[in-house]
N, C-alpha and C positions, 0 to 999 in steps of 0.2 A: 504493500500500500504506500509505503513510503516512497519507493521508487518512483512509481506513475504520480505521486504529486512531486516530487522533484525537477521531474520532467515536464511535467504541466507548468508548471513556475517558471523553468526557464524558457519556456520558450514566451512566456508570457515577457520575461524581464530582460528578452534578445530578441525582441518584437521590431529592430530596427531604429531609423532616426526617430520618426513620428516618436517611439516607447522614449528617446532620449529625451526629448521634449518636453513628453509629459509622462512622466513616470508612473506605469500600474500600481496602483497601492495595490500589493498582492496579499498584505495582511490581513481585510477578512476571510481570503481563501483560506490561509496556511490556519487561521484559527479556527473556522468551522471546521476542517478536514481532521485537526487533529483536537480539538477539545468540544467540536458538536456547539449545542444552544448555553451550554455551561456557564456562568458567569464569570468573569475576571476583574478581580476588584484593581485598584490603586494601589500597591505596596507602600506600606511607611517604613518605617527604621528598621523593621526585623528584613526586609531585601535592600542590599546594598548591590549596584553596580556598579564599578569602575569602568572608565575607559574613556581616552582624550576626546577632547572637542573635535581638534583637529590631529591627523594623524599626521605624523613626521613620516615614515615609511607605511603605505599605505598595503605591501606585502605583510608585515609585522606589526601587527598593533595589540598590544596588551590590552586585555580584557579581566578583570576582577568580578567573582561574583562570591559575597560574603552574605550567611544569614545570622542573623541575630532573635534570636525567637524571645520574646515573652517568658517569663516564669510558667505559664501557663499553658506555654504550647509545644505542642508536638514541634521538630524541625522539620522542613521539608522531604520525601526521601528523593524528587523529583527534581531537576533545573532544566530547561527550556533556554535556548540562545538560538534567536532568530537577527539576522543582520536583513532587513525588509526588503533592498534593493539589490542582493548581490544575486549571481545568476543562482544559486543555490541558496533560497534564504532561510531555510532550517541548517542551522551552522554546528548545530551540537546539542543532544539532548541526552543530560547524566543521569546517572542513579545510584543513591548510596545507601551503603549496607551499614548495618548496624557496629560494623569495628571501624567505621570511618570518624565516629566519636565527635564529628563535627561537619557540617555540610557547608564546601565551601570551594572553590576551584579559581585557580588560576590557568589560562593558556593565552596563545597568539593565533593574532586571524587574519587572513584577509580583507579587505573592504575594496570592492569595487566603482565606487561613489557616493553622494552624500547620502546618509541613511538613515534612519531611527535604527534604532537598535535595541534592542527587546531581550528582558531574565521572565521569562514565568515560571514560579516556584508552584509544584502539585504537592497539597500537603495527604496527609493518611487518608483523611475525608473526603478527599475527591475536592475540597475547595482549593482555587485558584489564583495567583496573586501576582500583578505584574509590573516591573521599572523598567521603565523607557528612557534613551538617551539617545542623544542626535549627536551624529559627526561626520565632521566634513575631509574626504577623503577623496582619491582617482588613481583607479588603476589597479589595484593591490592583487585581482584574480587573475587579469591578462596578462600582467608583469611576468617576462622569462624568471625562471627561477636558476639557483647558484647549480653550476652542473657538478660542484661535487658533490649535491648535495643525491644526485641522483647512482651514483658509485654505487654498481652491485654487489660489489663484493663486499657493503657495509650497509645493505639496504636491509633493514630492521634493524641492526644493532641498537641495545637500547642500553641509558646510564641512569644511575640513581644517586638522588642527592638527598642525605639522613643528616639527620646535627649528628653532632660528634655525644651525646648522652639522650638517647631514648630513656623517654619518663615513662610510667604505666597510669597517672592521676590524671593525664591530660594529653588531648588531641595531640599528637607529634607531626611537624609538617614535612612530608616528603614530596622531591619533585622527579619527575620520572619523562626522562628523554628518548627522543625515539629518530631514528635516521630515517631520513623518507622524503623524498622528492615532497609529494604531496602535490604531486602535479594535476594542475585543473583541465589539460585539455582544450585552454584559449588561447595560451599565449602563442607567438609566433618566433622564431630562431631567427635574429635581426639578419643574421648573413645567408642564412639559407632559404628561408622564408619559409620553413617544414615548421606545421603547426603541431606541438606537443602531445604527445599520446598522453589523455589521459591516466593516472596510477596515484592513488591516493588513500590515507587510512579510513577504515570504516569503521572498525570498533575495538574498545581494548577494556578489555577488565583485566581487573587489581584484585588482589584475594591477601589475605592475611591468615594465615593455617586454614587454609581452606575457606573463610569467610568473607562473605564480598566488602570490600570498603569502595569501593567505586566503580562504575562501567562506563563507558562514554559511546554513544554509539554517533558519528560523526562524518565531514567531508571536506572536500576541498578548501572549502573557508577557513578550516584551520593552515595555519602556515605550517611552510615546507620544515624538514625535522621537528616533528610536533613536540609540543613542551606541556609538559600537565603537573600542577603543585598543587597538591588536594593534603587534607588530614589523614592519620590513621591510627586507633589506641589499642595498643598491644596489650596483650596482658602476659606478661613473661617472655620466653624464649620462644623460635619463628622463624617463620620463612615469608618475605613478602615477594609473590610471583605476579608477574603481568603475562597476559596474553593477547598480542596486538594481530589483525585479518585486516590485509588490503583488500580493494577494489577488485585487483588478480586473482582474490583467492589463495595469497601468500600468508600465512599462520608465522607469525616469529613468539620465541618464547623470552621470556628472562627471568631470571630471580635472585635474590638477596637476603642471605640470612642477617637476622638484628638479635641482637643479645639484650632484651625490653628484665626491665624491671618486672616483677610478680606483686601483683596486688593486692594488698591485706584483706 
């Protein structure tokens, strides 16, 4: 289902000059297709988005999405990132597991041109909650990407970044790199003019002794070598494993034992 409204979208958001014009707002498609008549409130302080006005590199732009829940409530287990105008505007939609100890992601994206740009938070209840931010950007999906970044012979290798003392009391932040073109299939090779074979990540879960702390299920909008800094609370000794699937159907593994404090 996902795929045929991807495809539906883009062709809607590569409709030509007239679409440059005047831009499809393609946001009540993408939100009736995937949350139905549901309602979507206004987020206040418990959704927090990062992400510049304007982007300096329009391939690479950090995106922050922080929740802050209420004494009272449930956290999210759900995140939505929809970037409205890029040829692909469902850009990444997570899901965390109960050893992720905190629901919160950091990565980099693409922006194609000026956007709104959209976190809807799904919480237990099925209710829904969304911040919106606008920035101004050109180019960042067309943009040729770095050709080492496309090297096969390191295509998945993936790195992990721990503090140097994993706590067991508190969320611990790790960020988990992945090698990957993360090629979109628009750009064009200035000297040869051979436009880019699509190959890009689709989806990666993170497990901690076997328990989910995060899955991302994603595409092109994420920037080439994808970068993901999420939480995860250990409870003692472990192993924390990723499993990343491109677009190809390439499966890469990796994993990382942590020596975590035991919790009284």
């Amino acid at each position: 289902m996902r795929h045929a409204l991807l495809i539906a979208l883009a062709s809607l958001c590569l409709a030509g000059p007239a679409a440059a014009e005047e831009p499809v707002d393609v946001w009540p498609m993408v939100r009736s297709s995937l949350f139905g008549m549901r309602p979507i409130t206004t987020a206040g302080p418990e959704l927090v988005l990062m992400i510049p006005a304007r982007a300096e590199d329009a391939a690479v732009v950090p995106v922050t999405i922080l929740t802050r829940p209420r004494p009272e409530m449930e956290p999210p287990r759900k995140l939505y990132l929809f970037i409205d105008r890029n040829p692909s505007p469902v850009a990444a939609m997570f899901e965390f597991g109960d050893a992720a100890g905190s629901v919160e992601i950091e990565t980099r994206v693409r922006v194609e041109t000026n956007s709104p740009v959209r976190v809807v938070a799904e919480f237990a209840d099925g209710s829904l909650s969304m911040a919106t931010k606008f920035i101004e950007a050109a180019g960042g999906c067309s943009a040729p990407g770095n050709k080492r970044a496309g090297d096969e012979t390191a295509l998945g290798r993936m790195r992990w970044q721990l503090p140097d003392t994993i706590r067991a009391d508190i969320p611990n932040p790790v960020t988990l790199l992945i090698r990957h073109p993360n090629t979109s299939g628009l750009a064009v090779d200035a000297s040869s003019r051979v436009v880019e074979t699509p190959q890009f990540v689709r989806t990666v879960r993170v497990l901690w002794r076997d328990r989910l702390v995060m899955s991302a299920n994603v595409d092109f909008s994420i920037s080439e070598n994808p970068a993901f800094r999420f939480a995860f609370l250990p409870d003692g000794e472990g192993t924390l494993s990723a499993e990343v699937v491109d677009s190809s159907e390439l499966r890469f593994e990796s994993s990382v034992p942590v020596a975590g404090e035991s919790r009284q």
